[in-house]
C-alpha positions, -999 to 999 in steps of 0.1 A, spaced: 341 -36 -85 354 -29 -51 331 -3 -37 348 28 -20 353 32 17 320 44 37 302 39 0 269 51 13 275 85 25 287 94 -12 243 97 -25 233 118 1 222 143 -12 208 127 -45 187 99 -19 172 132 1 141 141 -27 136 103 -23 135 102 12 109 135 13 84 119 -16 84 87 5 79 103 38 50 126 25 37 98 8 33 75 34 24 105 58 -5 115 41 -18 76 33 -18 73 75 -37 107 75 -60 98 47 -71 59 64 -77 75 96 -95 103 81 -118 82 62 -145 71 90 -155 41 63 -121 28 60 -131 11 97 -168 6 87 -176 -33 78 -207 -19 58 -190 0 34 -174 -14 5 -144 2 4 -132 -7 42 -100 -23 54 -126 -54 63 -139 -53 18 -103 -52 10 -94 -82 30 -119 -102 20 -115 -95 -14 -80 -97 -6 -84 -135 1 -100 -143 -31 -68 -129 -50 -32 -134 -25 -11 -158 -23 -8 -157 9 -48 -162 12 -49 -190 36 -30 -166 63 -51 -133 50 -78 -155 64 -72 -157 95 -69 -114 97 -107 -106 88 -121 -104 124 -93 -87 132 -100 -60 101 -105 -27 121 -76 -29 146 -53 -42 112 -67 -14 98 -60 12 129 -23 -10 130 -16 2 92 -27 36 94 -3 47 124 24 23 112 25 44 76 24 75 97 51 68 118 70 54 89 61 86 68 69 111 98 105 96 105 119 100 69 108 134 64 125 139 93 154 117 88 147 105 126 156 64 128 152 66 93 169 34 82 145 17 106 115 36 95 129 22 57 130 -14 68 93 -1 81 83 12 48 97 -17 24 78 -47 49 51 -25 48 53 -23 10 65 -58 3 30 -66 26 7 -44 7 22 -63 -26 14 -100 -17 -22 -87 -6 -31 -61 -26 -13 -57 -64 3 -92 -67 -15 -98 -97 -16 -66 -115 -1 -71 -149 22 -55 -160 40 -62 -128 49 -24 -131 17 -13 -130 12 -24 -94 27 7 -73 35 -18 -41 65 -32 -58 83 0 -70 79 14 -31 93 -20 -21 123 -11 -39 125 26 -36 130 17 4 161 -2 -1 183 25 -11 177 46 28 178 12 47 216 13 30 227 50 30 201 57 63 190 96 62 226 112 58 238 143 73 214 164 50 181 178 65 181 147 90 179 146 126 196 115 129 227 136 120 219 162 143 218 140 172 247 126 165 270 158 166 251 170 192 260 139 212 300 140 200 300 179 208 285 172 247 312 144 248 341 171 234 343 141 207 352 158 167 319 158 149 308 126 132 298 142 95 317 123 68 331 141 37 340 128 5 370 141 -16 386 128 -48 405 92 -44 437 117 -60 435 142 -34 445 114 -7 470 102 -24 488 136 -26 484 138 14 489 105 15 525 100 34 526 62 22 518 64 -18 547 63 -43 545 56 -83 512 36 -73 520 16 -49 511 19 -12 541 20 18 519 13 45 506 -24 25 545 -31 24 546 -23 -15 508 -36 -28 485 -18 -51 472 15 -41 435 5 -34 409 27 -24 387 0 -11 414 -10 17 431 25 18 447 29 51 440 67 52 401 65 45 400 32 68 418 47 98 439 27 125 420 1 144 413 25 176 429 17 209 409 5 237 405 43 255 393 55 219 365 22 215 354 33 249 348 69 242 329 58 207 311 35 226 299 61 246 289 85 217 268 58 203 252 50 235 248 90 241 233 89 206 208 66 214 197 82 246 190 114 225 174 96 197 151 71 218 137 107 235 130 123 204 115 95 185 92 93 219 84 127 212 79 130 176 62 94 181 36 110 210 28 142 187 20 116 154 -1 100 177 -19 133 188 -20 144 150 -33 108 138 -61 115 167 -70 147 154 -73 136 118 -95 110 127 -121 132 150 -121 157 123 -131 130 96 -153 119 115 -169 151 122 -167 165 83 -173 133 69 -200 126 91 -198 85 85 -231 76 76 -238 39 71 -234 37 31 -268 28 14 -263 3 -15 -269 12 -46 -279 -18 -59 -308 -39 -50 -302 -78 -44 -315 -104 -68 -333 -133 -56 -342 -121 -22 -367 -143 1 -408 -128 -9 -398 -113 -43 -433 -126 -68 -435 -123 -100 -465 -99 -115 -472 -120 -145 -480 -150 -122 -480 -138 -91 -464 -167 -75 -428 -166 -52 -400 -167 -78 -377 -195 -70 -345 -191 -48 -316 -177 -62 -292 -202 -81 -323 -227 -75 -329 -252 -108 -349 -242 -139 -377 -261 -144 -379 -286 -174 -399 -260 -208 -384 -226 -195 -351 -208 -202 -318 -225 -197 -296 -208 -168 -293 -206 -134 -326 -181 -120 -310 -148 -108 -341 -136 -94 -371 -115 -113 -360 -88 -137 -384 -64 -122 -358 -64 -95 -336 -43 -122 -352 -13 -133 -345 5 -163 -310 25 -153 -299 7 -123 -285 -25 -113 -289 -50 -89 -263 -77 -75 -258 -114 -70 -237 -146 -64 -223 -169 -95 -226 -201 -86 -195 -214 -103 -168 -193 -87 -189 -174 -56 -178 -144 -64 -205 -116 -67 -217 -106 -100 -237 -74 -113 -263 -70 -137 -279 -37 -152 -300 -26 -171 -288 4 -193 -320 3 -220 -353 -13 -216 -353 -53 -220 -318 -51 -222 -299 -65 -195 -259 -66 -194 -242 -84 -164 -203 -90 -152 -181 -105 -126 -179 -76 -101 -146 -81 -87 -121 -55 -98 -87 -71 -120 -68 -47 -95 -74 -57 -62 -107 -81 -58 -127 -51 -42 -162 -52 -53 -172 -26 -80 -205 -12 -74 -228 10 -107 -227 47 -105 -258 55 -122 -252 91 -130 -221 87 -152 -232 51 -161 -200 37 -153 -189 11 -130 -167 22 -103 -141 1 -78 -145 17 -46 -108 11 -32 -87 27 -60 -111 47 -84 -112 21 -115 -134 29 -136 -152 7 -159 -174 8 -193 -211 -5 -188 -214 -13 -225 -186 -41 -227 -170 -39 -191 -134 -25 -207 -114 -6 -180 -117 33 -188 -96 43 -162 -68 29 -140 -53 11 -119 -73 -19 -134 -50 -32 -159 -80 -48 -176 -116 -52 -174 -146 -69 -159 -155 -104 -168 -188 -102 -188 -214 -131 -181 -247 -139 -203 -277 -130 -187 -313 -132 -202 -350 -125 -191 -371 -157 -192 -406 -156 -206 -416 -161 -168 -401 -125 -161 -367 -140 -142 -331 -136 -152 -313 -164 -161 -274 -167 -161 -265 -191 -189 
């Protein structure tokens, strides 16, 4: 079970398509938050300030997510650069084991928030980048396509040091140019087991003080080069994340988003038939009418639209629409996925989560399409004879 000497170097080249799907894919999630004027908009419902809040309904970390709502829109500008500068330095193999240990917090963070509690746990994308990190914060970008390996030798060569690439070559070639193996065993371990874990060839001598110095000095050299060119690459992500944002802006235009939904049980609604106020929202039913808690008149709900409100019990919000005349069908709005808030989408009669694209049957709330691993809680709601809604 003894791993090989310098173990890491020997996946290289099999880690490098990993490295490139995780740097685009974080890239373009940056790009995509900062071109997206209503990710930073309180008012719409898919903003880094919605997914918070719903956020706190579903983490277990809830009582600190808490604390982070005022704070939604620089969070929000905080993740965007973050996943850029994380995506940018492994496609470019520049600090990359620190831009992995970047990615997997980042990922790790975006699982206790965000997908804790989609089921199967593998549904949940969060966890698989969590662990599709790991592998770079071990190996680090390689020699391959990296510029953390050309740095390096460009450091040893202004040095006159040999170059620092690492080579792999079958555990029987050494021991044929090997001066110390014979029938197995190893001269130079006064007679022990050849080992390739503590192989004196692929270790090296423990350097002299002179030679420490010198590799000292590469590293330090090394850094120099590396701390300027992440500075650089860092500035230009910075300008590009700018750019993306002003042009979203622009295209996108960022109007304020208009609700689609009307809320029940607003303050003045009346109620035709009598033409008294209704009651408040959620307010007692008087003793001879329907059983429930008053939602608010069902005049508020027209025939093909829907209107919102709060249930009691839990607070969440709730929707309630109605598909057919006198037929009203209502759910728990929050999404199984995350806890955003799904809002009605009138022209394909669906329900639709606004952070991740779930989509969601009207007729009996079953998911239709994913991430949602299941669908919205229905709730029972009926028109009184007084021309309210009542949930029961």
């Amino acid at each position: 079970m003894g791993a090989p000497v310098r173990a890491w170097t020997l996946a290289e080249w099999a880690l490098l398509p990993l490295r490139l799907f995780l740097g685009a894919t974080f890239a373009f999630a940056g790009l995509q938050k900062l071109a997206n004027p209503n990710f930073f908009n309180a008012q719409s419902p898919s903003s880094i300030q919605a997914q918070l809040i719903a956020s706190v309904r579903l983490s277990p970390i809830h009582s600190i997510l808490s604390h982070f709502v005022q704070f939604a829109k620089p969070l929000g500008i905080l993740i965007s650069l973050s996943e850029l500068a994380i995506g940018i330095g492994a496609l470019l193999g520049l600090w990359t084991r620190a831009a992995a240990l970047g990615g997997a917090l980042l990922s790790l963070g975006l699982f206790l928030t965000v997908s804790f509690h989609a089921s199967p746990f593998y549904t949940g994308a969060d966890i698989v980048f969590l662990f599709a990190w790991m592998p770079l914060i071990v190996a680090g970008g390689g020699s391959r396509l990296s510029l953390d390996a050309v740095i390096a030798k460009r450091a040893a060569r202004e040095l006159g040091a040999p170059s620092p690439e690492v080579v792999t070559v079958p555990f029987a070639k050494v021991q044929e140019i090997c001066g110390h193996f014979n029938h197995g065993k190893c001269g130079a371990r006064r007679g022990q087991p050849c080992d390739q874990s503590v192989c004196p060839v692929l270790i090296g001598d423990r350097p002299p003080l002179a030679t420490r110095v010198a590799i000292d000095t590469i590293d330090r050299r090394t850094l120099v080069l590396g701390t300027a060119t992440a500075a650089t690459v860092g500035t230009s992500a910075l300008i590009l994340g700018a750019v993306a944002a002003e042009a979203g802006r622009l295209i996108g235009g960022a109007p304020t988003p208009k609700k689609s939904t009307t809320q029940l049980g607003s303050t003045g609604t009346t109620v035709p038939s009598t033409g008294t106020t209704s009651p408040p929202s959620n307010s007692p039913v008087p003793k001879g009418t329907t059983k429930g808690i008053i939602l608010g008149p069902a005049k508020d709900v027209p025939k093909g639209q829907a209107a919102t409100f709060t249930i009691p019990n839990s607070g969440d919000p709730g929707i309630v629409v109605q598909p057919t005349a006198g037929q009203f069908l209502a759910y728990d709005a929050v999404c199984p996925h995350a806890g955003c808030t799904v809002s009605y989408y009138a022209p394909n009669n669906v329900f639709v989560c606004p952070c991740h694209g779930s989509q969601f049957q009207v007729v009996n709330g079953d998911v239709m399409n994913g991430p949602a691993p299941t669908g919205l809680k229905k709730l029972n709601v009926v028109e009184g004879a007084d021309g309210n809604l009542y949930l029961q």
